[in-house]
C-alpha positions as CSV (number, residue, x, y, z in Angstrom):
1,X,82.2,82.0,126.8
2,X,83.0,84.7,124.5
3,X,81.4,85.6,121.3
4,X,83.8,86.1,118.3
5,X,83.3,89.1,116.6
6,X,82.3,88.9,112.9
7,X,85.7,89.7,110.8
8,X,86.1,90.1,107.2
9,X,89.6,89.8,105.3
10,X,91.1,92.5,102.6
11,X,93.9,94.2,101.1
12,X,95.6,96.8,103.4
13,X,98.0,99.6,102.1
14,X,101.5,98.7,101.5
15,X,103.9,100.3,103.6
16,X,106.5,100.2,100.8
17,X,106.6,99.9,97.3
18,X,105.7,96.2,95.7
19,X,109.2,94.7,95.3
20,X,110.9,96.0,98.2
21,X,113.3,93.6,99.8
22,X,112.4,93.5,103.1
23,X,113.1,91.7,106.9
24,X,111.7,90.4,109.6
25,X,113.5,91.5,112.5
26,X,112.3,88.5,114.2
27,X,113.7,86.0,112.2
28,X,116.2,88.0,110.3
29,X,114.7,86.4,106.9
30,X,114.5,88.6,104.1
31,X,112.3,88.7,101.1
32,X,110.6,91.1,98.1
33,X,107.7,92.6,100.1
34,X,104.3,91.3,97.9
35,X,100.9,92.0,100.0
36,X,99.6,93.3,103.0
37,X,96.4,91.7,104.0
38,X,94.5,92.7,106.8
39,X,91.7,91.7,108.8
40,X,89.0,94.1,110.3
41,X,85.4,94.3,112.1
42,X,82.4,93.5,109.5
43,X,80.7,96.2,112.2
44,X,83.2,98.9,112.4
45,X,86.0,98.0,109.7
46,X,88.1,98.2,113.2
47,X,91.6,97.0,112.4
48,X,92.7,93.8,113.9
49,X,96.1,92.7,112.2
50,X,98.3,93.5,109.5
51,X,99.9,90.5,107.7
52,X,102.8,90.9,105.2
53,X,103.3,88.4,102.6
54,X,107.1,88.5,101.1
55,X,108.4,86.2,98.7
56,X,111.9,85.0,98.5
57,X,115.0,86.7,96.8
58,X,115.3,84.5,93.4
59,X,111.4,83.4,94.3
60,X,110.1,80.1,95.9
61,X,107.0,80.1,98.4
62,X,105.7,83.1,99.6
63,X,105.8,83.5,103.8
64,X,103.8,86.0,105.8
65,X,104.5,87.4,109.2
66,X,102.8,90.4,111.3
67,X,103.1,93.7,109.6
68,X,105.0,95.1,112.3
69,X,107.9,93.3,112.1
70,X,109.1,94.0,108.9
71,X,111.4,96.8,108.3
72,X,113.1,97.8,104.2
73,X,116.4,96.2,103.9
74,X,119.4,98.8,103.5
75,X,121.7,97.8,101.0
């Protein structure tokens, strides 16, 4: 069995400025780019994942997918 490395949860940079409308090339939804949360290492702050949280155009319940994915929308 594996022991699980101690993690911690916090606020990462945003790629783009708060509001950006933004999609995820994945599931071609797109929304106003609100937080990036990450998780790291308690040890090392090593970086584990990126989440973006992105809130829907004319708002409604915020989603999140992996940081990665998202890409600003070109109007």
């Amino acid at each position: 069995m594996t022991e699980r490395i101690p993690t911690t949860l916090c606020t990462g940079k945003l790629p783009y400025p708060a509001g950006t409308l933004v999609v995820d090339r994945i599931s071609e939804r797109t929304g106003h780019l609100v937080y990036i949360l990450e998780e790291r290492t308690k040890e090392k702050y090593k970086l584990i994942s990126s989440q973006a949280f992105m809130r829907p155009v004319g708002g409604g319940i915020e989603w999140d997918v992996p940081l990665d994915r998202i890409r600003p929308v070109v109007e």
